[in-house]
NUVEXDREN-182860 format. One record per atom (N, C-alpha, C, O, CB): residue in one letter; x, y, z; atom name. Coordinates in nm, 3 decimals, padded with zeros to 5 digits, always signed. Glycine has a CB too. Example, Ala and Ser with C-alpha at 12.3 -4.5 7.8 and 13.67 -1.06 7.14 Angstrom:
2
+------+---------+---------+---------+------+
| type |       X |       Y |       Z | atom |
+------+---------+---------+---------+------+
|    A | +01.319 | -00.569 | +00.780 |    N |
|    A | +01.230 | -00.450 | +00.780 |   CA |
|    A | +01.320 | -00.330 | +00.780 |    C |
|    A | +01.424 | -00.332 | +00.846 |    O |
|    A | +01.131 | -00.447 | +00.905 |   CB |
|    S | +01.285 | -00.225 | +00.708 |    N |
|    S | +01.367 | -00.106 | +00.714 |   CA |
|    S | +01.290 | +00.003 | +00.787 |    C |
|    S | +01.341 | +00.114 | +00.804 |    O |
|    S | +01.408 | -00.060 | +00.572 |   CB |
+------+---------+---------+---------+------+
END
This chain:
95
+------+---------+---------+---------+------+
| type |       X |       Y |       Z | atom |
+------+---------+---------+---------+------+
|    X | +11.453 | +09.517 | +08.584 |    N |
|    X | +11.586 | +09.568 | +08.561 |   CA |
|    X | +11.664 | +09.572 | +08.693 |    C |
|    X | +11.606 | +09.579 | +08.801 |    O |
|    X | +11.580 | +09.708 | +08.497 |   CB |
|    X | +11.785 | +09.567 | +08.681 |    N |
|    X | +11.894 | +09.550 | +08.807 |   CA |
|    X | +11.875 | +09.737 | +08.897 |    C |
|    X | +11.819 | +09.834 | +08.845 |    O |
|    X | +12.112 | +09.509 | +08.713 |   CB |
|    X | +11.921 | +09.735 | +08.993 |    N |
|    X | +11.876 | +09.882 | +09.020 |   CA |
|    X | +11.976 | +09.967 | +08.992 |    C |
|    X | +11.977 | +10.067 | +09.064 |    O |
|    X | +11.835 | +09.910 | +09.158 |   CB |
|    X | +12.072 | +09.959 | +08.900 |    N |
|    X | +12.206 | +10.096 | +08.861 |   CA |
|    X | +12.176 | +10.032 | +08.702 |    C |
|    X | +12.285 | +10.033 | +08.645 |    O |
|    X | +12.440 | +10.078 | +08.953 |   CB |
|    X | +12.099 | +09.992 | +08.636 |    N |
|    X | +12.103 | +09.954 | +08.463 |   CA |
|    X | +12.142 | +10.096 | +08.450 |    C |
|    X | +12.135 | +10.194 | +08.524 |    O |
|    X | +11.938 | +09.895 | +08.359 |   CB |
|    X | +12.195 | +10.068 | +08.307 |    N |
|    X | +12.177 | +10.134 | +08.202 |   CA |
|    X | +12.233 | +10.154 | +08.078 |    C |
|    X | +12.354 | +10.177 | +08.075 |    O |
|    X | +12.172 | +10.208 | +08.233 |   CB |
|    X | +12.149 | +10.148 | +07.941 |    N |
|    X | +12.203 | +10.081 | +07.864 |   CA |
|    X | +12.375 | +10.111 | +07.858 |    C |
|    X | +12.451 | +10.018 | +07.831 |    O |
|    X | +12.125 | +10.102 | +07.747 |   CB |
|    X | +12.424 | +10.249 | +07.886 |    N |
|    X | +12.566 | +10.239 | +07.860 |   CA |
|    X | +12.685 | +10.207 | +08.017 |    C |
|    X | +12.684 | +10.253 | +08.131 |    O |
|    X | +12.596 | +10.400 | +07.779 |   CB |
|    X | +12.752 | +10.135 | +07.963 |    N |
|    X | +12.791 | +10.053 | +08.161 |   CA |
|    X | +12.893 | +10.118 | +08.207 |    C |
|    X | +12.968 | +10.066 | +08.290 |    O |
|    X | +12.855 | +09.865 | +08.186 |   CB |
|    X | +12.917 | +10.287 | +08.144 |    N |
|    X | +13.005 | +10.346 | +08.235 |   CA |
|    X | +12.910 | +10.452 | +08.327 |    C |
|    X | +12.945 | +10.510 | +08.430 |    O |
|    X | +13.130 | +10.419 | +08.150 |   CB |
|    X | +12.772 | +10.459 | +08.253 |    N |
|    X | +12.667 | +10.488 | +08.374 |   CA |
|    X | +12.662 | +10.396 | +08.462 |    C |
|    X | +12.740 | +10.409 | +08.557 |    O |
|    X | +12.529 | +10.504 | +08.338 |   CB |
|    X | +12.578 | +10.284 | +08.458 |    N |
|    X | +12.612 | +10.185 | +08.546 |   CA |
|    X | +12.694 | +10.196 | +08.657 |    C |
|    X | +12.664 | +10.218 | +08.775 |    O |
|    X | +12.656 | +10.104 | +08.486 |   CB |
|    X | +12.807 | +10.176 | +08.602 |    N |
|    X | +12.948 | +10.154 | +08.738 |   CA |
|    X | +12.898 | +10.310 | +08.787 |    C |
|    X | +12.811 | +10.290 | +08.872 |    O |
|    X | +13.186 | +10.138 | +08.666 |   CB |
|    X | +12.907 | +10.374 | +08.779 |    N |
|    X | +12.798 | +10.579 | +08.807 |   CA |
|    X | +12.796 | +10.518 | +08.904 |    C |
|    X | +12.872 | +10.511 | +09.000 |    O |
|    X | +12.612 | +10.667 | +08.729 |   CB |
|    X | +12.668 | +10.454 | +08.869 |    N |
|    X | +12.549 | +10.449 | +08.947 |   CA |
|    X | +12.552 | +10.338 | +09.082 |    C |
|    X | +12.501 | +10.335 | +09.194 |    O |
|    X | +12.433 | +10.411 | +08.841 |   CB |
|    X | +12.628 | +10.265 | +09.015 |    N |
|    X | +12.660 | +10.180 | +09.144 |   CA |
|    X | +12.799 | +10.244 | +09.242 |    C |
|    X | +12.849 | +10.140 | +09.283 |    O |
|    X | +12.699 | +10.013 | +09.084 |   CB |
|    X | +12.842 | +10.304 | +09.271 |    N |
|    X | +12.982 | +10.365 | +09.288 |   CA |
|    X | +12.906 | +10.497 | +09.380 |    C |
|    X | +12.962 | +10.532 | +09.484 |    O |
|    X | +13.084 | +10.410 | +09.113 |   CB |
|    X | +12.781 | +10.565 | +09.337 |    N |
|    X | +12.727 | +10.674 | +09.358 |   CA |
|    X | +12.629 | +10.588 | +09.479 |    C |
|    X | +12.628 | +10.609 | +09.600 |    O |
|    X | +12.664 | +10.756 | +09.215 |   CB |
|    X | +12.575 | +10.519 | +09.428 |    N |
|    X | +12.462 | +10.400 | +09.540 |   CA |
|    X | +12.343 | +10.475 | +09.555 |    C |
|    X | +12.276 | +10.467 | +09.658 |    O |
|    X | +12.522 | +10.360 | +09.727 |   CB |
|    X | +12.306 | +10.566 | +09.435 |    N |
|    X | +12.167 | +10.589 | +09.434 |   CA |
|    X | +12.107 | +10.526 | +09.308 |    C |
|    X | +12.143 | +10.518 | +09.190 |    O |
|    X | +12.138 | +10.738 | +09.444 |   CB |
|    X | +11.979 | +10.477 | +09.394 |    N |
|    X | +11.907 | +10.381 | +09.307 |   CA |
|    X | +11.735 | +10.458 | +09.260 |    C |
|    X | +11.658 | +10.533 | +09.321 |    O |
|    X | +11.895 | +10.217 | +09.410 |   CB |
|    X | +11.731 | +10.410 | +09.164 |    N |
|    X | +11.609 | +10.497 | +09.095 |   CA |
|    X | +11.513 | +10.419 | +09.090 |    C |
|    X | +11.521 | +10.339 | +08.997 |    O |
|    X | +11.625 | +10.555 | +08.954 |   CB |
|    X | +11.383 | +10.406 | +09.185 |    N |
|    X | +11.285 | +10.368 | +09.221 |   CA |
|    X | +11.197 | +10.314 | +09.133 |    C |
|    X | +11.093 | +10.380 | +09.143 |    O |
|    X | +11.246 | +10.445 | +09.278 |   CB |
|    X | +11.182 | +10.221 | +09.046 |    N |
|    X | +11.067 | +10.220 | +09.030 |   CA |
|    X | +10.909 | +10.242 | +09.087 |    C |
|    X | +10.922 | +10.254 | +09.209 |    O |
|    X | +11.085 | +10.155 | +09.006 |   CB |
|    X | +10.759 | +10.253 | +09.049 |    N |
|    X | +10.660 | +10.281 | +09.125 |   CA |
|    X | +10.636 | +10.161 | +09.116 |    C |
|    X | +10.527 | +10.156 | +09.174 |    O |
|    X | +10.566 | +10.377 | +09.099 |   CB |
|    X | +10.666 | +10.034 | +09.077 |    N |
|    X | +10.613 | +09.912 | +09.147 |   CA |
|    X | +10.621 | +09.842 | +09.205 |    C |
|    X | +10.565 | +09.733 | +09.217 |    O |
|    X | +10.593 | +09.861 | +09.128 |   CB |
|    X | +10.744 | +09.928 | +09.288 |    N |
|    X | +10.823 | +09.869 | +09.430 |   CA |
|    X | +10.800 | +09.952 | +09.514 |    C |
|    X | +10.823 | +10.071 | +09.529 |    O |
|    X | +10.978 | +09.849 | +09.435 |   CB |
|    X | +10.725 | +09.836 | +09.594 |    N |
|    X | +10.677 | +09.869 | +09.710 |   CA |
|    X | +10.738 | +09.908 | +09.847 |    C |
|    X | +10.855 | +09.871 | +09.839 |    O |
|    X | +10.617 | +09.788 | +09.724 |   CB |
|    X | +10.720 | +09.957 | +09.956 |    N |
|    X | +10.805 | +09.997 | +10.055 |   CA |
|    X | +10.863 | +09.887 | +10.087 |    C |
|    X | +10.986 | +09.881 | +10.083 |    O |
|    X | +10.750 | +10.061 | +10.162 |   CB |
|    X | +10.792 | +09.785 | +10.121 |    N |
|    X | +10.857 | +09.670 | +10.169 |   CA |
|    X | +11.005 | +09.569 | +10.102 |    C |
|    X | +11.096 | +09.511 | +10.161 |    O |
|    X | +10.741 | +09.593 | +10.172 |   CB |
|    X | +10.973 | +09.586 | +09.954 |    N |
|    X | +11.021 | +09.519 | +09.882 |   CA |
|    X | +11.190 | +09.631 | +09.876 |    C |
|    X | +11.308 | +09.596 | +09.879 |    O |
|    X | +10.907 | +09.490 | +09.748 |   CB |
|    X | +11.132 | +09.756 | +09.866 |    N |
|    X | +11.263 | +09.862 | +09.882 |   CA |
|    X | +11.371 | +09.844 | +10.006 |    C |
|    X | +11.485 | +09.890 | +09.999 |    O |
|    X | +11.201 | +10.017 | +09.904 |   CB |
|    X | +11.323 | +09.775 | +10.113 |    N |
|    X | +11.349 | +09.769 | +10.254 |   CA |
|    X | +11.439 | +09.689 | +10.271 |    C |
|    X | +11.532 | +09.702 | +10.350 |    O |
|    X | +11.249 | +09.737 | +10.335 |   CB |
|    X | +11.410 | +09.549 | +10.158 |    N |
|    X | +11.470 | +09.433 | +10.177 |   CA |
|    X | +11.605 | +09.492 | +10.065 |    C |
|    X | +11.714 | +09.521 | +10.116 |    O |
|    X | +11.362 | +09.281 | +10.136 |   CB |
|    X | +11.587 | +09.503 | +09.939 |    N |
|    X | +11.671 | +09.562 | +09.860 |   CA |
|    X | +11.764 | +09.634 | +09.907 |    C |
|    X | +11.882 | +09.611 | +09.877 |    O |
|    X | +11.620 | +09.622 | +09.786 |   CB |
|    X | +11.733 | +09.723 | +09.979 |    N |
|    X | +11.852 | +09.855 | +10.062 |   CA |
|    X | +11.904 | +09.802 | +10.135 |    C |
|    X | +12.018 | +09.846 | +10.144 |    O |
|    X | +11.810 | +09.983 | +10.146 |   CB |
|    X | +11.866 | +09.648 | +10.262 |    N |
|    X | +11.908 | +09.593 | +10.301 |   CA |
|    X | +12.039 | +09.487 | +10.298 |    C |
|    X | +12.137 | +09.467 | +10.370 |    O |
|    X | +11.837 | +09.588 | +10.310 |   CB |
|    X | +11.984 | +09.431 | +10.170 |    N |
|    X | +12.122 | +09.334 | +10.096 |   CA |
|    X | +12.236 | +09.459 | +10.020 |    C |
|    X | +12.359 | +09.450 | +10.031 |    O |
|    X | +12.042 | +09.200 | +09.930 |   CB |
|    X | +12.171 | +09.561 | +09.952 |    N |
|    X | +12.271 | +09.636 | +09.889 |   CA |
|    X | +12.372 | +09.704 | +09.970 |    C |
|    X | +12.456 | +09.776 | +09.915 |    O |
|    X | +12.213 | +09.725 | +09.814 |   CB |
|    X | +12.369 | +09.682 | +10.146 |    N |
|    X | +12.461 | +09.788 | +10.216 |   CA |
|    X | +12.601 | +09.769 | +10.155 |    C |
|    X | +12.635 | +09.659 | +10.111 |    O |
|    X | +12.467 | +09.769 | +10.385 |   CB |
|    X | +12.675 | +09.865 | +10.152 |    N |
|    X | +12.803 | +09.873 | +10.077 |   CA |
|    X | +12.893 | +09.815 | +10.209 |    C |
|    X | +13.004 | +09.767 | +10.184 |    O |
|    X | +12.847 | +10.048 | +10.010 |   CB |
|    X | +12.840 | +09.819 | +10.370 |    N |
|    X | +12.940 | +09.815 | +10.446 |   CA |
|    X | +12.900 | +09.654 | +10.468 |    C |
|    X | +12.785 | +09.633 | +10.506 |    O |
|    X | +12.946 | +09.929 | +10.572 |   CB |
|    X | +12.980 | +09.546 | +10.448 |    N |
|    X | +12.898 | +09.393 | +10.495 |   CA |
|    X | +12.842 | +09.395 | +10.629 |    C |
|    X | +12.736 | +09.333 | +10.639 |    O |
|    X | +13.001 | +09.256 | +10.499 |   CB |
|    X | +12.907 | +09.473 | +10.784 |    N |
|    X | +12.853 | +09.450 | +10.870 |   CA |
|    X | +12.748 | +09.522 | +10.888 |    C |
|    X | +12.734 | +09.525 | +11.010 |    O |
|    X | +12.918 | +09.444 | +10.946 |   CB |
|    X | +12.663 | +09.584 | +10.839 |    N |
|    X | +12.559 | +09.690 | +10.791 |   CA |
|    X | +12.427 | +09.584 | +10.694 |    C |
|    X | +12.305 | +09.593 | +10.690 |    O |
|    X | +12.660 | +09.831 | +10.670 |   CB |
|    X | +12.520 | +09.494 | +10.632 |    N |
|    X | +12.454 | +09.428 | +10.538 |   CA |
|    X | +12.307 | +09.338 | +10.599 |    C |
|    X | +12.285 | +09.339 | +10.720 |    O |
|    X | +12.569 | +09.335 | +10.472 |   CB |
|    X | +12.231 | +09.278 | +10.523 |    N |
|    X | +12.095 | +09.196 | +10.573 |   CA |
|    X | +12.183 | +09.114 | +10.550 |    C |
|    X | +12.276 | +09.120 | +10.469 |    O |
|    X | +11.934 | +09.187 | +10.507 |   CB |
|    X | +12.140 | +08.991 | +10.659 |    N |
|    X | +12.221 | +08.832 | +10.644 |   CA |
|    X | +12.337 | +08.888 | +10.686 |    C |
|    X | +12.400 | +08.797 | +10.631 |    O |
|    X | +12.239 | +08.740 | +10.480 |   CB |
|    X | +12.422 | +08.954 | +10.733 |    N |
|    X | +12.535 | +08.940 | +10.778 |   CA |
|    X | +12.588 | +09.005 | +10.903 |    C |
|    X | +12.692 | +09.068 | +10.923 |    O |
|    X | +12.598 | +08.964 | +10.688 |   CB |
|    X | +12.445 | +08.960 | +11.015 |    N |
|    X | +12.434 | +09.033 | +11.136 |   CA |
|    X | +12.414 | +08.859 | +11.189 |    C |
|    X | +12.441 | +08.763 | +11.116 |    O |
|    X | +12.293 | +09.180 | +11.157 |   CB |
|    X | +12.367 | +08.848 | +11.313 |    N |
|    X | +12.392 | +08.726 | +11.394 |   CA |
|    X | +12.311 | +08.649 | +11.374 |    C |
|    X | +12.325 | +08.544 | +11.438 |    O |
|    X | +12.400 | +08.733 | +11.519 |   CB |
|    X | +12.184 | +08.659 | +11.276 |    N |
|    X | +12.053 | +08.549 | +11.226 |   CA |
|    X | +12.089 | +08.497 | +11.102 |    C |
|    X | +12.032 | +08.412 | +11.033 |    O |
|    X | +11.894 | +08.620 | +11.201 |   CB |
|    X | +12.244 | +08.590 | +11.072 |    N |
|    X | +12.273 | +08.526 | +10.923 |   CA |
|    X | +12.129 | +08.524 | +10.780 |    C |
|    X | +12.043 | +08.606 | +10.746 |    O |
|    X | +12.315 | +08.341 | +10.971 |   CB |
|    X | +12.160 | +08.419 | +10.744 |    N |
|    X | +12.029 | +08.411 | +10.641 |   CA |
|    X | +11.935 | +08.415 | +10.666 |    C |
|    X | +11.861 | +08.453 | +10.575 |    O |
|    X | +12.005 | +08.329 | +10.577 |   CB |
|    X | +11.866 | +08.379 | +10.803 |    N |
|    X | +11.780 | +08.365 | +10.922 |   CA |
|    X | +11.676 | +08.546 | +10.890 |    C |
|    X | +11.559 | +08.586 | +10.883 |    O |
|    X | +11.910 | +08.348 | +11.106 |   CB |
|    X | +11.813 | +08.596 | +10.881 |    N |
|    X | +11.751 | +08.763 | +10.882 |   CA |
|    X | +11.685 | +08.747 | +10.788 |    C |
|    X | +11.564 | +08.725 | +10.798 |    O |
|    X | +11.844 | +08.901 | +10.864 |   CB |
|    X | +11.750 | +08.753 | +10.668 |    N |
|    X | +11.709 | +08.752 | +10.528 |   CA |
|    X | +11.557 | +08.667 | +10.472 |    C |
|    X | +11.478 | +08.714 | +10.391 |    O |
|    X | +11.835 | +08.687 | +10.460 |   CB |
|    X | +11.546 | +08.550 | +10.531 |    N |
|    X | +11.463 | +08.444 | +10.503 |   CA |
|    X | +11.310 | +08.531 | +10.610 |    C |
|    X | +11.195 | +08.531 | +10.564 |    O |
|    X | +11.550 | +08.262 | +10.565 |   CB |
|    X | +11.341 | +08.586 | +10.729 |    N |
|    X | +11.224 | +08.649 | +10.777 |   CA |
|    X | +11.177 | +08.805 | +10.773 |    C |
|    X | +11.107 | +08.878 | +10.843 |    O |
|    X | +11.228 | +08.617 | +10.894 |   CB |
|    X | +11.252 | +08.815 | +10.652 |    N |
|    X | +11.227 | +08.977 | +10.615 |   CA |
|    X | +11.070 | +08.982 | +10.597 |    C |
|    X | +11.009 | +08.895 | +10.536 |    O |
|    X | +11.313 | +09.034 | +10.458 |   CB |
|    X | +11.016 | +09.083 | +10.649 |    N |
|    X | +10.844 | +09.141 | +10.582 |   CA |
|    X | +10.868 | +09.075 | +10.427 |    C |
|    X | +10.836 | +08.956 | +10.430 |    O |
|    X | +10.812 | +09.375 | +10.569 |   CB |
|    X | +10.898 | +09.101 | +10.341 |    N |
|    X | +10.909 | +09.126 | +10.218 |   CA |
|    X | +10.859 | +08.953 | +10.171 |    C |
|    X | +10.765 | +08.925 | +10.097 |    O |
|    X | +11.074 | +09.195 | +10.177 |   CB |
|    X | +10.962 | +08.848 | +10.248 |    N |
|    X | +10.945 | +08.701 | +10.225 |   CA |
|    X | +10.823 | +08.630 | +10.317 |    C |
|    X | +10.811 | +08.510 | +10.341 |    O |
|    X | +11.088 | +08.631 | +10.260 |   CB |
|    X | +10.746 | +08.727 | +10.354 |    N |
|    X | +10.613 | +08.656 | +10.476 |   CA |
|    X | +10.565 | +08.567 | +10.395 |    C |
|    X | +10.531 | +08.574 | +10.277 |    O |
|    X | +10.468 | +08.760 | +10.540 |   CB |
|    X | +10.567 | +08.460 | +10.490 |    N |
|    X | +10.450 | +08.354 | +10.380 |   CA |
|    X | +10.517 | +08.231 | +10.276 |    C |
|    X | +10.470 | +08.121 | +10.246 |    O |
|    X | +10.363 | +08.476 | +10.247 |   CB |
|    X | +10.633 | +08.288 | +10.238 |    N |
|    X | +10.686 | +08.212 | +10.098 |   CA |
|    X | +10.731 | +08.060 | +10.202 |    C |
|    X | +10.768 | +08.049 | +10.318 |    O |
|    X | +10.862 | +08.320 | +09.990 |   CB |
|    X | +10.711 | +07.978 | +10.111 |    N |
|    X | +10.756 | +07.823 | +10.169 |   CA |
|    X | +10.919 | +07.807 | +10.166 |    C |
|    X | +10.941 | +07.781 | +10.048 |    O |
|    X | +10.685 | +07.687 | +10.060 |   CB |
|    X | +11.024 | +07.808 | +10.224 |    N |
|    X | +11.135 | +07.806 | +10.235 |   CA |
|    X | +11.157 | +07.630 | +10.158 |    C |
|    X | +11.213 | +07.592 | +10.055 |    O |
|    X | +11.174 | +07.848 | +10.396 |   CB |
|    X | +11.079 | +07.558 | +10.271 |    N |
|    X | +11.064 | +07.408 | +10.257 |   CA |
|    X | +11.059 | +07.328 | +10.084 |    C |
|    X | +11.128 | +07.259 | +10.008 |    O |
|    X | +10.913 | +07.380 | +10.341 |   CB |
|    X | +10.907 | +07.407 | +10.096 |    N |
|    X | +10.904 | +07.375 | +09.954 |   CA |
|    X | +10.996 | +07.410 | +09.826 |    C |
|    X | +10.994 | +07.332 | +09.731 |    O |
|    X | +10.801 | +07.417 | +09.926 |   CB |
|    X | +11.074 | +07.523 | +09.824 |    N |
|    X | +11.138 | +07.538 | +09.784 |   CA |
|    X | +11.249 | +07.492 | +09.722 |    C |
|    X | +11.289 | +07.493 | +09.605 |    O |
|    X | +11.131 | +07.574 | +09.822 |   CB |
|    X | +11.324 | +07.421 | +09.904 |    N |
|    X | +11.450 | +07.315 | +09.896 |   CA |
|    X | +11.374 | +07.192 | +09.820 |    C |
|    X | +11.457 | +07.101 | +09.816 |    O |
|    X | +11.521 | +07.262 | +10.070 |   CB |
|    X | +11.259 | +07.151 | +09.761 |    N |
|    X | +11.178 | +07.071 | +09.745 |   CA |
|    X | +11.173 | +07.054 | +09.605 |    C |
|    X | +11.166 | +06.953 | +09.536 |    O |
|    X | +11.071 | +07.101 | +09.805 |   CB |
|    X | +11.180 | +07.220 | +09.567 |    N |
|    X | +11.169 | +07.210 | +09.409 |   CA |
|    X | +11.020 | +07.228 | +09.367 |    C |
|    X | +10.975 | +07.221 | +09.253 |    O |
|    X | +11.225 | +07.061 | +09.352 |   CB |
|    X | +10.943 | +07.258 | +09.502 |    N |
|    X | +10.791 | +07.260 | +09.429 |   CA |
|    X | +10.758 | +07.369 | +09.447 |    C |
|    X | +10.637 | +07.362 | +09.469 |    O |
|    X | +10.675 | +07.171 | +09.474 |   CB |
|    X | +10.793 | +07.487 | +09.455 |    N |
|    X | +10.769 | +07.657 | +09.413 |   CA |
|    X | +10.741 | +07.655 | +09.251 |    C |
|    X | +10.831 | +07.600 | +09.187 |    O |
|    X | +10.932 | +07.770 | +09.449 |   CB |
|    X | +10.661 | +07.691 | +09.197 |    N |
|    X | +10.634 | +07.752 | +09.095 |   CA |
|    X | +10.652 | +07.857 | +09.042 |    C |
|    X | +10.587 | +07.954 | +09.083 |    O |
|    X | +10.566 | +07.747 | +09.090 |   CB |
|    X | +10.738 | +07.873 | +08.940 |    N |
|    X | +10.784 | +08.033 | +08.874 |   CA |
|    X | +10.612 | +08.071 | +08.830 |    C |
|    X | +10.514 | +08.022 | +08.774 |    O |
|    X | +10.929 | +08.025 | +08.690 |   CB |
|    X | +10.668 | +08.225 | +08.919 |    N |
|    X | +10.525 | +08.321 | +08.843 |   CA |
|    X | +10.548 | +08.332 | +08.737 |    C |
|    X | +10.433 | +08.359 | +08.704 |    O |
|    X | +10.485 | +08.469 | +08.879 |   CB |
|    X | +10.599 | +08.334 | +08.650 |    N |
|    X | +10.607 | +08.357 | +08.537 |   CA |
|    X | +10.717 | +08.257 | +08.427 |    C |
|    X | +10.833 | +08.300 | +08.424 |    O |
|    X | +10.632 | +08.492 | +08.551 |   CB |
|    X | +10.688 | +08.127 | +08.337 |    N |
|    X | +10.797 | +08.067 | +08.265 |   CA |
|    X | +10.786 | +08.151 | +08.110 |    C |
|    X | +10.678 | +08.161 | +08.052 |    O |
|    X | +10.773 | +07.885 | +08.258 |   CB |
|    X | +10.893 | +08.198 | +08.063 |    N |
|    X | +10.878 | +08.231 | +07.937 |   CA |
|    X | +10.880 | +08.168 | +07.814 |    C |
|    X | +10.982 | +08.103 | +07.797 |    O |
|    X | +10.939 | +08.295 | +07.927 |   CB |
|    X | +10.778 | +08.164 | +07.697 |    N |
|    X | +10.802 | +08.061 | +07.619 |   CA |
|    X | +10.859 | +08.119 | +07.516 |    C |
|    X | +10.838 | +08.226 | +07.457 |    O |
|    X | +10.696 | +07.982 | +07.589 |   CB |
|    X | +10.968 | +07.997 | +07.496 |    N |
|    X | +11.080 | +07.973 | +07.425 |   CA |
|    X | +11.059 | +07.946 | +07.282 |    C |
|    X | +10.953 | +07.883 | +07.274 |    O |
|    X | +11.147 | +07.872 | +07.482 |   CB |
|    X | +11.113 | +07.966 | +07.160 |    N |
|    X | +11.069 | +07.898 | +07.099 |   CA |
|    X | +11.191 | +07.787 | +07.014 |    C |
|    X | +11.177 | +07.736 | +06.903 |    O |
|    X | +10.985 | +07.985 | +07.033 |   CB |
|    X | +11.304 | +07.775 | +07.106 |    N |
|    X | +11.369 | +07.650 | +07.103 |   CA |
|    X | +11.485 | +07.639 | +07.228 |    C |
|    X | +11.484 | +07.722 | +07.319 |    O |
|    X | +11.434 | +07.633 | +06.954 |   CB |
|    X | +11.571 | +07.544 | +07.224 |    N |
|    X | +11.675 | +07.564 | +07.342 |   CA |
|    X | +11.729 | +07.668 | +07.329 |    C |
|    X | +11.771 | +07.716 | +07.434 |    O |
|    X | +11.778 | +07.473 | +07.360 |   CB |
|    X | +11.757 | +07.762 | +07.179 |    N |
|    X | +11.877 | +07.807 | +07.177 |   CA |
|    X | +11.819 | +07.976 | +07.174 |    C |
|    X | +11.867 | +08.070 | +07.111 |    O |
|    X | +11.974 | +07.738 | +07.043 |   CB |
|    X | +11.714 | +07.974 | +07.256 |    N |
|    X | +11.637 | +08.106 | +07.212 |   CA |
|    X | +11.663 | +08.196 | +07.328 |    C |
|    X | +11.648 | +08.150 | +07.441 |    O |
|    X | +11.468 | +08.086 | +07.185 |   CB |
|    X | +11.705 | +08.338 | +07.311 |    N |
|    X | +11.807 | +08.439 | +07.353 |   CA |
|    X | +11.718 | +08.544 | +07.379 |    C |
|    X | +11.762 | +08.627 | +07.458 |    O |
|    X | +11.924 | +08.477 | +07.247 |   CB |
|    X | +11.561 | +08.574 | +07.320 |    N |
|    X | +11.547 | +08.651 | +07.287 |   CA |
|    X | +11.508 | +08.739 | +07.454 |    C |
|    X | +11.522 | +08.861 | +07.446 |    O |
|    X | +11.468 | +08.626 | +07.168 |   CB |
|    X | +11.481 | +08.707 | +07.538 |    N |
|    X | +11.460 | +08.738 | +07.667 |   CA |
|    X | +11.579 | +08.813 | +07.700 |    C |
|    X | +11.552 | +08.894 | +07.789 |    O |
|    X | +11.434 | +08.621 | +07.752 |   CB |
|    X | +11.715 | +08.819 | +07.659 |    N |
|    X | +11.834 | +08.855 | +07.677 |   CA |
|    X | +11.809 | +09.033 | +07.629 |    C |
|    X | +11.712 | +09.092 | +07.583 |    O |
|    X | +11.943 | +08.748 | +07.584 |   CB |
|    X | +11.928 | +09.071 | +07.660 |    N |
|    X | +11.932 | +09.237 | +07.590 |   CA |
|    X | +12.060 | +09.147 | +07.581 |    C |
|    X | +12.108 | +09.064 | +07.659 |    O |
|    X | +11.909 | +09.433 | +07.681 |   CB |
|    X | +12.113 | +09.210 | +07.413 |    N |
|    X | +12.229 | +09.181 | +07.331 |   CA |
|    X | +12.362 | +09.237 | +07.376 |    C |
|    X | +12.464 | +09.216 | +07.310 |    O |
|    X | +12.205 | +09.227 | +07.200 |   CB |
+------+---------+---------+---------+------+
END
């Protein structure tokens, strides 16, 4: 889920407007670090928008390891593809 959901979207805008975000426990410190990072409300505050640019972003703890290369490559593999059961199938969606 996005980190301000909720099913009704004048919570939402709340919640984003308020800029407290409700933790899940399967986010990890690291992964919280990078998140709080891109979410700064001020851009010069923001990750990526200090003098390494994307540079920042791409060597966060959070991305150690991941192939940038391969990527631009197209040969990263989704952890997870969902199966469909035609083109026109929605059901992954909330309505």
């Amino acid at each position: 889920m996005p980190p301000f959901y909720d099913d009704n979207p004048m919570i939402t805008y709340t919640k984003i407007f308020a800029g407290k975000i409700t933790w899940p426990k399967v986010i990890n410190s690291t992964a919280k670090h990078l998140i709080k990072g891109l979410l700064q409300e001020n851009p010069a505050m923001r990750l990526g928008c200090f003098g390494g640019g994307v540079d920042d972003v791409k060597s966060h703890a959070w991305l150690q390891g991941f192939d940038w290369e391969a990527c631009v490559r197209f040969e990263v593999k989704a952890p997870w593809v969902p199966r469909l059961k035609s083109k026109k199938d929605l059901s992954f969606f909330d309505p």
